[in-house]
Kinemage of the C-alpha trace (Angstrom):
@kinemage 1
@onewidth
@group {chain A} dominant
@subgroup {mainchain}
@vectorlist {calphas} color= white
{ca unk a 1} P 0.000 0.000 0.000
{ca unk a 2} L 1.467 3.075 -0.959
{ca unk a 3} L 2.387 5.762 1.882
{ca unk a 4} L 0.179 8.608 2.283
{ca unk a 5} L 2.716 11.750 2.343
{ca unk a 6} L 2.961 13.755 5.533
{ca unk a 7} L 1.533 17.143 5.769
{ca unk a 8} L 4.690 19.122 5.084
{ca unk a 9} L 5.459 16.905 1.975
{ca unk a 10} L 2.116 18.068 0.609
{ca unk a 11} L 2.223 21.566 1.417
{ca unk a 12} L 5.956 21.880 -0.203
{ca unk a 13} L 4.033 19.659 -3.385
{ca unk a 14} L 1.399 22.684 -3.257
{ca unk a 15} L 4.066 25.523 -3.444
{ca unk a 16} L 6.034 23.597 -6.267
{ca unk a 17} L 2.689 23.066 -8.451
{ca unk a 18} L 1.806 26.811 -7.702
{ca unk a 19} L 5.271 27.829 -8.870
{ca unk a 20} L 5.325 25.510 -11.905
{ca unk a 21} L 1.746 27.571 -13.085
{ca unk a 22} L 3.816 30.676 -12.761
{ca unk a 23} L 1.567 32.258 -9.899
{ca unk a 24} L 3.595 33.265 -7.206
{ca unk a 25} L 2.537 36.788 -6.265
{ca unk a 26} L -1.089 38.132 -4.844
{ca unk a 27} L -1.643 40.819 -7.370
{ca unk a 28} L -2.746 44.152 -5.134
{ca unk a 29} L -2.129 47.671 -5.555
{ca unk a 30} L 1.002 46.340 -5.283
{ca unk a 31} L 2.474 43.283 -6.291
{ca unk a 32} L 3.290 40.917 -3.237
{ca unk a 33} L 5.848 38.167 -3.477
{ca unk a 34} L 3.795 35.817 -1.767
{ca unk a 35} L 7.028 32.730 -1.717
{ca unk a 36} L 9.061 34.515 -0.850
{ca unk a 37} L 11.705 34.516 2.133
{ca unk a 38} L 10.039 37.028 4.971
{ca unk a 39} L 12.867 38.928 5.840
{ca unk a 40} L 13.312 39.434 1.970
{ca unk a 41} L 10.176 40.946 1.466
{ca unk a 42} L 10.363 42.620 4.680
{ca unk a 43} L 13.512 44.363 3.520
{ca unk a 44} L 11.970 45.184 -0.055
{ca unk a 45} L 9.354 46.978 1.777
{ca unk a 46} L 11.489 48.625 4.210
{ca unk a 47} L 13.372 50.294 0.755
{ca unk a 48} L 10.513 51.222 -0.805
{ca unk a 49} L 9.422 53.355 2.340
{ca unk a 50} L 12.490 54.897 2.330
{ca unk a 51} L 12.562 55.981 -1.496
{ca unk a 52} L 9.180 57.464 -1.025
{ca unk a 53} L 10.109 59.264 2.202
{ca unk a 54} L 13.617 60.424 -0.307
{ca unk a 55} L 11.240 61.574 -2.894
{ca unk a 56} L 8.741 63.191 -0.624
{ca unk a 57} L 11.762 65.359 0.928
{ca unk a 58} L 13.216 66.511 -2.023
{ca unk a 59} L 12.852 70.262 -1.860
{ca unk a 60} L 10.176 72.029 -4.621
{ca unk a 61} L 12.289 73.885 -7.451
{ca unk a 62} L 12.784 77.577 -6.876
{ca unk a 63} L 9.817 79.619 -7.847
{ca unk a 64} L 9.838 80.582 -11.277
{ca unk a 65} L 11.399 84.867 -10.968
{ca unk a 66} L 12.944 84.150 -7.641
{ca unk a 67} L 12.292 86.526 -5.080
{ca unk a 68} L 9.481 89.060 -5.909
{ca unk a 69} L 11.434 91.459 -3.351
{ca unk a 70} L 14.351 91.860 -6.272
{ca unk a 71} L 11.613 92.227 -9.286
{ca unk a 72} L 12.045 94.792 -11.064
{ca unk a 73} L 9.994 97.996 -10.896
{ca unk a 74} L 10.428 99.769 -14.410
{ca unk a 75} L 9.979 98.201 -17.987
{ca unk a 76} L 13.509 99.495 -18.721
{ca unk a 77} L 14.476 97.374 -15.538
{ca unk a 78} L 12.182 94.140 -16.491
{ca unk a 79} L 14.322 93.956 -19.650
{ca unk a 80} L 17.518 93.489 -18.116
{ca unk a 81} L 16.199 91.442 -15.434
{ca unk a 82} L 14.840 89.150 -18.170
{ca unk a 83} L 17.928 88.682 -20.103
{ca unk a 84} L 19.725 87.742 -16.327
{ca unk a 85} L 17.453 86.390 -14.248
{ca unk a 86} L 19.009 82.546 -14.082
{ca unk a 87} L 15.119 81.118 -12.534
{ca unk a 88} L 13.461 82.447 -15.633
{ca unk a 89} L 15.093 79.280 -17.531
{ca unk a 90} L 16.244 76.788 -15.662
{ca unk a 91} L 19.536 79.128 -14.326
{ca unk a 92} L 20.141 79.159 -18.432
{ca unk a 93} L 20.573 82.516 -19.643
{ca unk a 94} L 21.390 81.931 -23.280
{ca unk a 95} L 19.666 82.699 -26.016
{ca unk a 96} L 17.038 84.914 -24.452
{ca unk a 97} L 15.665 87.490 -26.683
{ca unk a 98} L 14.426 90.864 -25.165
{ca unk a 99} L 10.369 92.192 -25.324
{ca unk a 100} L 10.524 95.470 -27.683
{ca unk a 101} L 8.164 98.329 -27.497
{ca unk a 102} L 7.179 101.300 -25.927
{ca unk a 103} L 5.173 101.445 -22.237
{ca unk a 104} L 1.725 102.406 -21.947
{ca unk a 105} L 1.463 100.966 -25.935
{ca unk a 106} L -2.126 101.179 -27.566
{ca unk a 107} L -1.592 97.134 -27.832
{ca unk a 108} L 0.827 94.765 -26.313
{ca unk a 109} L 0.770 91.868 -28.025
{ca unk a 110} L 1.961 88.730 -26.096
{ca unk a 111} L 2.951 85.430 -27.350
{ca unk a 112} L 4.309 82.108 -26.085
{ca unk a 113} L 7.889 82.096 -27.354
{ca unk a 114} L 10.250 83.766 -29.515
{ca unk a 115} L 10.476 82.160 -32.816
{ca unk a 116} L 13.342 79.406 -33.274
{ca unk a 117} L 15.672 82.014 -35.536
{ca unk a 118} L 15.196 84.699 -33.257
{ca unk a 119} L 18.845 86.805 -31.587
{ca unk a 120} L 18.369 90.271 -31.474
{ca unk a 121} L 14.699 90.795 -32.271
{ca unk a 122} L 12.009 89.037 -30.893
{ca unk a 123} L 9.848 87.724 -33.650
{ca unk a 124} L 11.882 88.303 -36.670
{ca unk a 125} L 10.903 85.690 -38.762
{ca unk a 126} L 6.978 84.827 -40.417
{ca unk a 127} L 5.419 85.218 -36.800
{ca unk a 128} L 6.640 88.406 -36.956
{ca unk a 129} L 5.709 89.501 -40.332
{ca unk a 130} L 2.310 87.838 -39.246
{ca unk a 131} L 2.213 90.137 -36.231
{ca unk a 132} L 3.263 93.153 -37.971
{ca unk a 133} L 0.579 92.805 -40.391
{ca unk a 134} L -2.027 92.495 -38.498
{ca unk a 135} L -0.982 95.253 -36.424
{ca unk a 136} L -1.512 97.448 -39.809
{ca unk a 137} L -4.848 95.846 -40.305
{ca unk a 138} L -6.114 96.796 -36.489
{ca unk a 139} L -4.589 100.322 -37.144
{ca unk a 140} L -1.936 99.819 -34.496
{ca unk a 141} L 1.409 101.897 -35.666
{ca unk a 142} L 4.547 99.161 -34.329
{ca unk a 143} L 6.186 102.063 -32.606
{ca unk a 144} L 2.719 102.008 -30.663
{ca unk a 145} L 2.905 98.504 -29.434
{ca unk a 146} L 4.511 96.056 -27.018
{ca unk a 147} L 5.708 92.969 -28.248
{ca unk a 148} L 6.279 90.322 -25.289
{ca unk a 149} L 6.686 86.822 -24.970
{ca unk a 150} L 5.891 84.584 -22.108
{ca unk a 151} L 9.222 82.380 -22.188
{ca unk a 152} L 12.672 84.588 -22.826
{ca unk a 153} L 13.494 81.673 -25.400
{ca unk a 154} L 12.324 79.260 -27.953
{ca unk a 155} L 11.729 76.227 -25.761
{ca unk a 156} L 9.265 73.526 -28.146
{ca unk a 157} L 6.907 71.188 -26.385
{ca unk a 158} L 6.659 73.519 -22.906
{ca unk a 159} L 5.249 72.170 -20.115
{ca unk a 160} L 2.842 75.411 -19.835
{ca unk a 161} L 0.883 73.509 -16.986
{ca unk a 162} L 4.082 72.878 -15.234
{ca unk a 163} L 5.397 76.332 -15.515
{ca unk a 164} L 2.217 77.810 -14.554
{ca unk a 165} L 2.258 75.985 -11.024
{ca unk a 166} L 6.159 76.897 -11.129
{ca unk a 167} L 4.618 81.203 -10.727
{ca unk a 168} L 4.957 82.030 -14.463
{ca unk a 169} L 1.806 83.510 -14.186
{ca unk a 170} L 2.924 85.843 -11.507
{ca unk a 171} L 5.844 87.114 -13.370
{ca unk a 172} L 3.553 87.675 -16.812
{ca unk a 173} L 1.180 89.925 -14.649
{ca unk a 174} L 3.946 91.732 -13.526
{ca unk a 175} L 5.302 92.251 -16.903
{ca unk a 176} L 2.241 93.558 -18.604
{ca unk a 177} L 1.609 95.597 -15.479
{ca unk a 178} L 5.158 97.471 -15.911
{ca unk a 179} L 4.017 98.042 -19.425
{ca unk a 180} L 0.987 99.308 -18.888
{ca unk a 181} L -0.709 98.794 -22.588
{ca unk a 182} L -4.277 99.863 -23.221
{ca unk a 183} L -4.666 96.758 -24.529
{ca unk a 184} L -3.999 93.225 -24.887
{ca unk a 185} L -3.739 90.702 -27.293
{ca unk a 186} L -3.106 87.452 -26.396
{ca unk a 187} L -1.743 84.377 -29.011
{ca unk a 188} L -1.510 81.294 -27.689
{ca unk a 189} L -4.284 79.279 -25.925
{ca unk a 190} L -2.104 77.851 -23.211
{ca unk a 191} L -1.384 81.075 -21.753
{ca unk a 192} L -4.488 81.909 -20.741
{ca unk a 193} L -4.523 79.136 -17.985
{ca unk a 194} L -1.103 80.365 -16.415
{ca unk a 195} L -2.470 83.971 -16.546
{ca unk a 196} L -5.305 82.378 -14.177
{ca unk a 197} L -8.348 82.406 -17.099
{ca unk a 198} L -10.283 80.263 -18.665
{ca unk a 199} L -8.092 78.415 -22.193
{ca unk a 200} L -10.817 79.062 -23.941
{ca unk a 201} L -12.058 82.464 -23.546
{ca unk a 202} L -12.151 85.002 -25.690
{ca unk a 203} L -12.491 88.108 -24.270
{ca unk a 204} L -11.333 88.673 -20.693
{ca unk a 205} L -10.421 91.118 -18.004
{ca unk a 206} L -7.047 90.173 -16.027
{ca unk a 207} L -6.440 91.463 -12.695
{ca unk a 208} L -3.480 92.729 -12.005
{ca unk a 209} L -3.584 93.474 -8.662
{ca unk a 210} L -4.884 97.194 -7.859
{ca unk a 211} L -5.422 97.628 -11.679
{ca unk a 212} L -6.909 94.870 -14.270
{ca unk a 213} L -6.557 94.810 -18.527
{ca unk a 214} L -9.120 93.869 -20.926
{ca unk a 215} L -7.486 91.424 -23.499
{ca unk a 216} L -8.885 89.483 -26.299
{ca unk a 217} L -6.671 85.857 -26.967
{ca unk a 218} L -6.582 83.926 -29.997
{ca unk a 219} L -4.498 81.105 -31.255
{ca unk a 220} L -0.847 81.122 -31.251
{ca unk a 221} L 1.428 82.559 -34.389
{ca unk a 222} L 2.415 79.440 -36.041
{ca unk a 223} L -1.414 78.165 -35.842
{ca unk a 224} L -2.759 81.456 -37.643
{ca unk a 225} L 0.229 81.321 -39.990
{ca unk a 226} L -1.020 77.469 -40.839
{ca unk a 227} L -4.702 78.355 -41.306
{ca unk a 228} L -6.208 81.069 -42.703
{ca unk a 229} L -9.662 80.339 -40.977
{ca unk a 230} L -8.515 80.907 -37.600
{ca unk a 231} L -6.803 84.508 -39.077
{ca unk a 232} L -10.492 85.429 -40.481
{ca unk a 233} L -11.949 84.215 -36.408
{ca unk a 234} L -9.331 86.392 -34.928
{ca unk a 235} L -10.035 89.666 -37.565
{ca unk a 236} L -13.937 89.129 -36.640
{ca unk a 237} L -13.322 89.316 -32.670
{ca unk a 238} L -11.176 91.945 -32.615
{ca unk a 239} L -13.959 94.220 -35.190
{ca unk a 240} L -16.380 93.002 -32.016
{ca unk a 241} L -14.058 93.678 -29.157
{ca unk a 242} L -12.947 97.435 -30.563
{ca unk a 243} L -16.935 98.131 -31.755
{ca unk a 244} L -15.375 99.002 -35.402
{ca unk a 245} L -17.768 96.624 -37.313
């Protein structure tokens, strides 16, 4: 008569038939080796505490414009500041191109980024000739306006939510309230969020503090360069916002 095996001998027959099927974890939230040695999985845990706690102590980046006590308090001083300030980029400061304009301009025009060719000028390339043009078609003179841009370089694929939680935002309300325009045009859809509005509106009135702006936002450059549809939208809202239809 054949022997019947002893209770260990079938419990260390279970474990082999479990690992021959290939299931030896309990599938949670998180994976748990459940044949495992203990102490091993003890330890395991025990180092991924610790890498959370490492990654929950890591200290936030510096604020984007460092410390608002040293911002500057003239447009003449903003410019400088922006071609300097190492927090604006990353503690880059190469290849930053300047804003251009008078203060108090009958229309500062901001968009996201200076174009890719762009040294001395900001926007000398198509978005630029774009811009200029339709500052001739609103009846703007360019030695009337304020061209700005939200980042001091070309910087593809930004992480606009990212930078807006980083105080972007903050340091684009103080630039357009240094300048002081009439008006403001906004091009570029993911600005509006980091200026604290709605992506999608339209028309809108940004606070700035003891002061606020009335601004009108389209699409960015490169999209109204690409499609003459959304260059016909943006003509029709500004005839509505300036009540010169």
């Amino acid at each position: 008569m054949q022997q019947q095996p002893d209770l260990a001998e079938q419990f260390a027959a279970a474990l082999d038939w479990w690992r021959e099927a290939g299931v030896d974890h309990d599938f949670r939230d998180e994976a748990e080796a459940l044949l495992q040695e203990p102490k091993a999985a003890k330890a395991a845990a025990e180092k991924l505490q610790q890498a959370r706690k490492v990654e929950e102590e890591k200290p936030a980046p510096p604020a984007i414009g460092g410390d608002r006590a040293n911002w500057p308090g003239s447009l003449e001083g903003f410019a400088s500041w922006w071609m300097t300030e190492p927090s604006l980029d990353g503690d880059a400061v190469r290849d930053r191109v300047a804003p251009r304009g008078v203060v108090e301009a009958d229309l500062m025009v901001l968009v996201p980024m200076p174009e890719a060719q762009d040294s001395e000028k900001l926007l000398s390339g198509p978005q630029g000739t774009l811009v200029s043009n339709m500052l001739r078609a609103m009846g703007v003179a360019e030695e009337r306006a304020y061209i700005a841009s939200a980042l001091p370089r070309h910087m593809p694929l930004a992480d606009w939510d990212g930078l807006g939680s980083a105080g972007l935002g903050e340091v684009l309300q103080h630039h357009i309230k240094l300048a002081a325009p009439k008006r403001l045009l906004v091009l570029g859809r993911d600005l509006m969020p980091v200026l604290g509005l709605e992506k999608r509106q339209a028309v809108a009135e940004l606070s700035l503090g003891d002061s606020a702006i009335h601004l009108l936002a389209s699409f960015g450059p490169e999209n109204l360069l690409e499609n003459a549809r959304l260059r016909a939208r943006l003509w029709h809202s500004w005839l509505d916002w300036t009540g010169n239809r």
